[in-house]
Steps between C-alpha positions, in 0.01 A plus 500: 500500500407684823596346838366712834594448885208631758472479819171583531492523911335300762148553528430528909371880467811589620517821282233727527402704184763258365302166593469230200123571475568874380847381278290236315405738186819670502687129483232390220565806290899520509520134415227560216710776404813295479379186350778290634557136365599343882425698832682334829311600786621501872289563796166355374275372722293253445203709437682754302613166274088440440460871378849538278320161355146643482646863386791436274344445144712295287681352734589169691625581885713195642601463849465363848536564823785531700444377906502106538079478446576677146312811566664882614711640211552409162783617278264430211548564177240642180549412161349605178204204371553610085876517551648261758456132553598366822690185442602452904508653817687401865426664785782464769619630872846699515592244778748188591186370432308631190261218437330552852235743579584805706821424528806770574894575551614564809534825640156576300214680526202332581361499166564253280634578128449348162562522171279432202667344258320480071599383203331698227489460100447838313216386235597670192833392518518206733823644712497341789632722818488396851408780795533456854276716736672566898407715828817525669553510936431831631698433776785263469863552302557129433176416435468753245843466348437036501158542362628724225753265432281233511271590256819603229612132605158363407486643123873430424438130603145424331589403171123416430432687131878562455726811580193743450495901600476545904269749650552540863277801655376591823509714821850448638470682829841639449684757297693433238803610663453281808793207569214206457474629130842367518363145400457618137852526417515134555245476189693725214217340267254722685449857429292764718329710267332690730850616646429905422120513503493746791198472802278225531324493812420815672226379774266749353576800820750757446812422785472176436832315356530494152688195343534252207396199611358286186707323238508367138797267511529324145705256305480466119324714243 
């Protein structure tokens, strides 16, 4: 099976040659190229969700909206129609909170984050995996380092379908060297798989700061 994390930027034209409008063929082809099973989004607009749903052949996009009307972001997530069947899906604020729209932690940004949270059943052999889809803050330590926790809280406790394989992805906003990544030593059950892969955002100009920022966390096979 093949899993992929993608930020795939906010579209405000913010970018230049860069902008979404100009990426779009370049996103359609790598992804046709790759042929993942599940893609977890970040950063998608609402009307970038309408074309990933319009554009992505073969798949089913799942998602909502993160402020407190349910529109801005999603962290949505793509799965594969002839392979995966969706068998439940939560969609949750990394707050005291989570239930309640728009909601944050103190010492947040403004923007509200959320995870998407499926259950899925591989078809052919009817394994049944659970993957949770998260944006972290930007801007604040704690709220990063609770909503991390949070969500590795959430799948540990959910015994819905049994002790099933944990995929936890997302854009972290942090390095994986950074204290909040602390939290993870507090869930030994948890492994970071992506703990070498190098680079992944690069802001697309040279000067920029280079970091690794986005995460598959997992538990289980």
């Amino acid at each position: 099976m093949k899993l992929v994390t993608f930020n795939i930027r906010c579209d405000y034209e913010q970018d230049g040659n860069n902008n979404f409008c100009y990426r779009k063929p370049l996103i359609l082809g790598k992804l046709q190229q790759e042929r993942p099973d599940v893609i977890c989004f970040q950063e998608v607009l609402p009307h970038v969700a309408a074309w990933l749903k319009e554009n992505l052949e073969g798949y089913y996009v799942i998602g909502c909206g993160r402020s407190q009307d349910l529109r801005d972001e999603q962290s949505a997530i793509a799965y594969r129609k002839d392979r995966i069947n969706l068998m439940k899906m939560d969609t949750y604020w990394l707050s005291e909170t989570p239930t309640v729209p728009g909601s944050r932690y103190p010492g947040q940004s403004i923007c509200p984050r959320i995870c998407t949270e499926a259950v899925f059943e591989e078809l052919e052999t009817r394994k049944v995996f659970r993957v949770a889809n998260a944006h972290l803050d930007n801007a604040g330590e704690l709220a990063r380092r609770e909503g991390l926790a949070q969500i590795l809280n959430k799948v540990k406790a959910d015994s819905f379908f049994g002790d099933v394989p944990v995929i936890v992805t997302g854009d972290f906003n942090m390095e994986p060297d950074w204290k909040e990544m602390a939290v993870m030593k507090e869930f030994p059950e948890f492994t970071n798989v992506t703990e070498k892969i190098g680079v992944t955002y690069h802001g697309y100009w040279k000067g920029n700061d280079q970091t690794s920022i986005d995460f598959m966390i997992v538990r289980g096979d």
